[in-house]
DSSP file (Angstrom, degrees, kcal/mol; ACC not computed):
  #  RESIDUE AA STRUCTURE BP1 BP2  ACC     N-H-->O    O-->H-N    N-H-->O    O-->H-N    TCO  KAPPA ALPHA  PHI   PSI    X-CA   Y-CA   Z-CA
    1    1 A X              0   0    0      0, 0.0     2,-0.3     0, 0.0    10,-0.2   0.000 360.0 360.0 360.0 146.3   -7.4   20.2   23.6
    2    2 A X        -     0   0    0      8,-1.0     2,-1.3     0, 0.0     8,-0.3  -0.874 360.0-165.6-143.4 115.3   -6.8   23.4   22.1
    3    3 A X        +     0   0    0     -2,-0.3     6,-0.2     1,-0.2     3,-0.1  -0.670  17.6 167.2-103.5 104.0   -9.7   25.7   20.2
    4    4 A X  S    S-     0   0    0     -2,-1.3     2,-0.3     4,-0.4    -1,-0.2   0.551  70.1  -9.5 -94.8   8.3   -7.6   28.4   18.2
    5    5 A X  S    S-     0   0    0      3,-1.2     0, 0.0     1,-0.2     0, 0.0  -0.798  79.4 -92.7-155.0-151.7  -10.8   29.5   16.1
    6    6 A X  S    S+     0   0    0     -2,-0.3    -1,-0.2    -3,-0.1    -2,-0.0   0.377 127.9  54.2 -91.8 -40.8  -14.5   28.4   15.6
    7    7 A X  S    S+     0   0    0      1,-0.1     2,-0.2    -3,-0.1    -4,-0.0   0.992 105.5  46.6 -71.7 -61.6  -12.8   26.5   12.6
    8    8 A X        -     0   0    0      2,-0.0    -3,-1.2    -5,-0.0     2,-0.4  -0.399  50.2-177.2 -99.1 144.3  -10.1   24.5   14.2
    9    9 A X        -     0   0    0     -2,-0.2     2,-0.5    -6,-0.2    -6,-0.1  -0.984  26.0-155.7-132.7 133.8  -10.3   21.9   17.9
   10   10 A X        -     0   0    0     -2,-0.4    -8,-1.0    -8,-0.3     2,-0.6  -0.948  15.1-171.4-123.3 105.5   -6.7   21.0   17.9
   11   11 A X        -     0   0    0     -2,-0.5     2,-0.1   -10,-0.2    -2,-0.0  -0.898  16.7-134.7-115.2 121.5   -6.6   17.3   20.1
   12   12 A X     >  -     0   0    0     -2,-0.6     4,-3.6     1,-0.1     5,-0.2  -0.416  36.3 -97.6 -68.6 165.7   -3.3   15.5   21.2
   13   13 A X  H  > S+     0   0    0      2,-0.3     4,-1.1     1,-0.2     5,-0.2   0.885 124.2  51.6 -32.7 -53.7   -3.0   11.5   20.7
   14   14 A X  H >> S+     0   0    0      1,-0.3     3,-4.1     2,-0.2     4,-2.1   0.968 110.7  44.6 -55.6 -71.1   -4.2   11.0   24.5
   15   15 A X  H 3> S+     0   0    0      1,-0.3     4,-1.4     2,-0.2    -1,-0.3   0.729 112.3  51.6 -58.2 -27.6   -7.2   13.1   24.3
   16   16 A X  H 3< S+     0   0    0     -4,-3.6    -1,-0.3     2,-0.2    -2,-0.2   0.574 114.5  45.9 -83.2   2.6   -8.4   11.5   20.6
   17   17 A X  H XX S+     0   0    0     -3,-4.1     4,-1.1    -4,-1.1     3,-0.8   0.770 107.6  61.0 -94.2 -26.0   -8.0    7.8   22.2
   18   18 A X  H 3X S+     0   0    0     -4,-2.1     4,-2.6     1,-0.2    -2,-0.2   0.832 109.5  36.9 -37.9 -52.7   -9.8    9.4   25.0
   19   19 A X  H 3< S+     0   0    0     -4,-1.4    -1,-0.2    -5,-0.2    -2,-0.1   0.267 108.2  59.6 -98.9  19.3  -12.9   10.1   22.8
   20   20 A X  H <> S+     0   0    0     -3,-0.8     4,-2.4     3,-0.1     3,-0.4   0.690 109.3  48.8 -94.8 -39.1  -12.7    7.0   20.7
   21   21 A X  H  X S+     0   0    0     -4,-1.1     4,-1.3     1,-0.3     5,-0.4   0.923 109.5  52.9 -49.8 -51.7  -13.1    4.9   24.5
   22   22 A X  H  X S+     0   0    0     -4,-2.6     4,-1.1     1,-0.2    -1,-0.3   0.741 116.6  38.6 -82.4   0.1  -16.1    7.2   25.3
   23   23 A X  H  4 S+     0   0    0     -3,-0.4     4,-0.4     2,-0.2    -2,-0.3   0.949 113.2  53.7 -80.2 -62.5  -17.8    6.2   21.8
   24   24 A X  H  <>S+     0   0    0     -4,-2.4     5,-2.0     1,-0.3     9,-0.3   0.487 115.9  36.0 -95.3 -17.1  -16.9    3.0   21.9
   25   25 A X  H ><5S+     0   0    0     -4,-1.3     3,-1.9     4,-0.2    -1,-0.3   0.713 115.0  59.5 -84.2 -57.3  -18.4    2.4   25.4
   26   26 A X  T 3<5S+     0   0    0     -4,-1.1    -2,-0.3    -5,-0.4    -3,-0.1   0.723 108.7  43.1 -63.5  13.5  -21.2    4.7   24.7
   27   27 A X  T 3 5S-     0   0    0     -4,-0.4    -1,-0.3     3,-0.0    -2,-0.1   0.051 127.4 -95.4-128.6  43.6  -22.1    2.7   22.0
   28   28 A X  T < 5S+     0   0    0     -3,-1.9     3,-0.2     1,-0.1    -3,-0.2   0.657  81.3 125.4   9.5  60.9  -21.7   -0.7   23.7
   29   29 A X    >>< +     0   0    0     -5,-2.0     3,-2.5     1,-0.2     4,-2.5  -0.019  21.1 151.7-108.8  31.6  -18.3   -1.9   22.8
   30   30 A X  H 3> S+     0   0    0      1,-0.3     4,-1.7     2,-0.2    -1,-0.2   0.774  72.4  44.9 -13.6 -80.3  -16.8   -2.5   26.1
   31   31 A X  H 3> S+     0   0    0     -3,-0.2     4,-0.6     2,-0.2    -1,-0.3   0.604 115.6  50.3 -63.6   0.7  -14.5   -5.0   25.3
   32   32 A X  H X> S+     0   0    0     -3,-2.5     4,-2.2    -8,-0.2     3,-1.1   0.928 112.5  48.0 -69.6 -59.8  -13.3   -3.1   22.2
   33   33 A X  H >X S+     0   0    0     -4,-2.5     4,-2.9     1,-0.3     3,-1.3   0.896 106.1  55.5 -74.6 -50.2  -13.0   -0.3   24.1
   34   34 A X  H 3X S+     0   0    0     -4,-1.7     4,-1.8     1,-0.3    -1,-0.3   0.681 103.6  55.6 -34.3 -31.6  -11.0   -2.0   27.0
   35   35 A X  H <X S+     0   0    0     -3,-1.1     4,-1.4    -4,-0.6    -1,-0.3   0.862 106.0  51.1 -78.8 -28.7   -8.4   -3.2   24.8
   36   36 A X  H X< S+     0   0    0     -4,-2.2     3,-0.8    -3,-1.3    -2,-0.2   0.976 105.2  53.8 -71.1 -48.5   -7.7    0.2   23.5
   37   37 A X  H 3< S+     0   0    0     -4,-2.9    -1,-0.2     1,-0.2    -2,-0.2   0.932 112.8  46.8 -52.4 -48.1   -7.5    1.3   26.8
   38   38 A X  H 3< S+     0   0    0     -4,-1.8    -1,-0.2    -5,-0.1    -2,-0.2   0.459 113.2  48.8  -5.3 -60.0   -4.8   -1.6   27.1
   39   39 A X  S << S-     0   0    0     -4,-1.4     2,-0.2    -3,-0.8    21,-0.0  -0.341  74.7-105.1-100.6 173.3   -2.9   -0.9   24.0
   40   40 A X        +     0   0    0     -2,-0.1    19,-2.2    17,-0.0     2,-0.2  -0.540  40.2 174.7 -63.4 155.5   -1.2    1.3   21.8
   41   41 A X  E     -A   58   0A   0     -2,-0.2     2,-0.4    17,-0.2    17,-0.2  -0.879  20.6-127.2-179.9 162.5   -2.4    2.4   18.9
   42   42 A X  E     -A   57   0A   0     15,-2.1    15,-1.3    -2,-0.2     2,-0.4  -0.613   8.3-152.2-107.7 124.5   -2.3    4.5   15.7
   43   43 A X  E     +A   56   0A   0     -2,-0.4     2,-0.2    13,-0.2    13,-0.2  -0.842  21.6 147.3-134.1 177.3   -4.1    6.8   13.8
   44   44 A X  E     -A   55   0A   0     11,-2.3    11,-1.5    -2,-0.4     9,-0.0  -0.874  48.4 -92.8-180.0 118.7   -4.3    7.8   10.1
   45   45 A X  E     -A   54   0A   0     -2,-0.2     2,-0.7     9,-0.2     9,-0.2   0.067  42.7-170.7 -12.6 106.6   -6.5    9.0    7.4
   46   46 A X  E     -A   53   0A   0      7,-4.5     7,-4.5     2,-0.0     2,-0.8  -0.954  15.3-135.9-129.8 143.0   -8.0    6.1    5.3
   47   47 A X  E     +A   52   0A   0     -2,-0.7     5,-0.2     5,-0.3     2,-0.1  -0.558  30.6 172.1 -55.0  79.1  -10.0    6.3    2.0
   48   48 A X  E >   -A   51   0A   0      3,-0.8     3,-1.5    -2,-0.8    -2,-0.0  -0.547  39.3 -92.6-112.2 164.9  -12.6    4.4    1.9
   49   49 A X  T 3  S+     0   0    0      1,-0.3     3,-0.1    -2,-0.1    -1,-0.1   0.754 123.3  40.6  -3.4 -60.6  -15.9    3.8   -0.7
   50   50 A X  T 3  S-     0   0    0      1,-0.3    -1,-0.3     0, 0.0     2,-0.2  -0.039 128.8 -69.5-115.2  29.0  -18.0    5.9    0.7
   51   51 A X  E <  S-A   48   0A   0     -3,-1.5    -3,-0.8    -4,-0.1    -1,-0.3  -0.690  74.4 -35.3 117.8-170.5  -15.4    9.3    1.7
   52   52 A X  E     +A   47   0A   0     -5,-0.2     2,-0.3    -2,-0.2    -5,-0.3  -0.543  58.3 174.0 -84.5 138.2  -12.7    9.9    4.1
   53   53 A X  E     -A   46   0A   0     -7,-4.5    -7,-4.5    -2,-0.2     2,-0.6  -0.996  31.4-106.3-150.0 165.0  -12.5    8.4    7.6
   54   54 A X  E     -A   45   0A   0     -2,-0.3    -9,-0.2    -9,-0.2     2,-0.2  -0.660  31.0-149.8 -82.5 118.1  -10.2    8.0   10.7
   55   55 A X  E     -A   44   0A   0    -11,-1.5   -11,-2.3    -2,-0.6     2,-0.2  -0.747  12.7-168.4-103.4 158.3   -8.5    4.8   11.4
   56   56 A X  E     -A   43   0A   0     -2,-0.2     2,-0.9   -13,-0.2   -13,-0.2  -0.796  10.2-178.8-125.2  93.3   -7.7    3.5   14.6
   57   57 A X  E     -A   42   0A   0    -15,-1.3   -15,-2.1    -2,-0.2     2,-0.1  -0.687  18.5-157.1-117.3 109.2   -5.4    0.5   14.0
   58   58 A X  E     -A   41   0A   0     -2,-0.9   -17,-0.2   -17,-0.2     2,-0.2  -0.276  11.3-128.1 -81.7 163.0   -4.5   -1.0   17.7
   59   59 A X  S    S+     0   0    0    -19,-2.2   -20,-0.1   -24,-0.1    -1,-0.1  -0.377  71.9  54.0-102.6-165.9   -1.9   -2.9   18.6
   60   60 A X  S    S-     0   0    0     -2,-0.2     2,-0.2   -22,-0.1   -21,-0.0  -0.124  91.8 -81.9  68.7 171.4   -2.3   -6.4   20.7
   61   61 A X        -     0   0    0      2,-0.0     2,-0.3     0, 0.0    -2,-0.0  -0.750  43.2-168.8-104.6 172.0   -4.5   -9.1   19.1
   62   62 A X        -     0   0    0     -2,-0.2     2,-0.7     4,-0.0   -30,-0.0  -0.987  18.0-140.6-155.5 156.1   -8.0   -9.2   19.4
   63   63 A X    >   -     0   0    0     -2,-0.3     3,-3.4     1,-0.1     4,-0.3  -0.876   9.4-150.2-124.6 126.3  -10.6  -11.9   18.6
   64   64 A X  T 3  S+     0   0    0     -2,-0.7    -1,-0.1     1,-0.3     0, 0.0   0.518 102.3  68.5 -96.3   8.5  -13.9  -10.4   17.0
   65   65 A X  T 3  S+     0   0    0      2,-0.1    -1,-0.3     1,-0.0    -2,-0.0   0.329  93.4  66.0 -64.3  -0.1  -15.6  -13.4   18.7
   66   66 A X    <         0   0    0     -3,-3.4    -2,-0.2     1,-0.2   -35,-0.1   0.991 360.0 360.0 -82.9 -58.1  -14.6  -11.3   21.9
   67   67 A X              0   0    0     -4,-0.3    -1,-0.2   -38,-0.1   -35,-0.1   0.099 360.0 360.0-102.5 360.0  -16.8   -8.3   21.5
């Protein structure tokens, strides 16, 4: 990670799948969060209803009965 002001926290790919894992465990998603560790995966601005947010669209399959 790299803080070049008060404005900007500048995070590679590793370190922002790194802090989607520790959310997703701190918020009891374990097996979510274990398949990301698992996989690859991608991220990208999406547009949504209600404002902007970061998608995190993994690769592998995953069964939302798993979680």
């Amino acid at each position: 990670m790299k803080v070049k002001s008060i404005k900007s926290i500048y995070l590679t790919k590793g370190e922002l799948k790194d802090a989607v894992k520790m959310w997703l465990r701190a918020h009891g998603h374990s097996v979510l969060e274990r398949h990301l560790k698992l996989n690859g995966c991608e991220f990208e601005w999406s547009h949504q209803d209600d404002g902007e947010c970061l998608a995190v669209d993994m690769d592998g399959t995953f069964e939302e009965n798993e979680e």
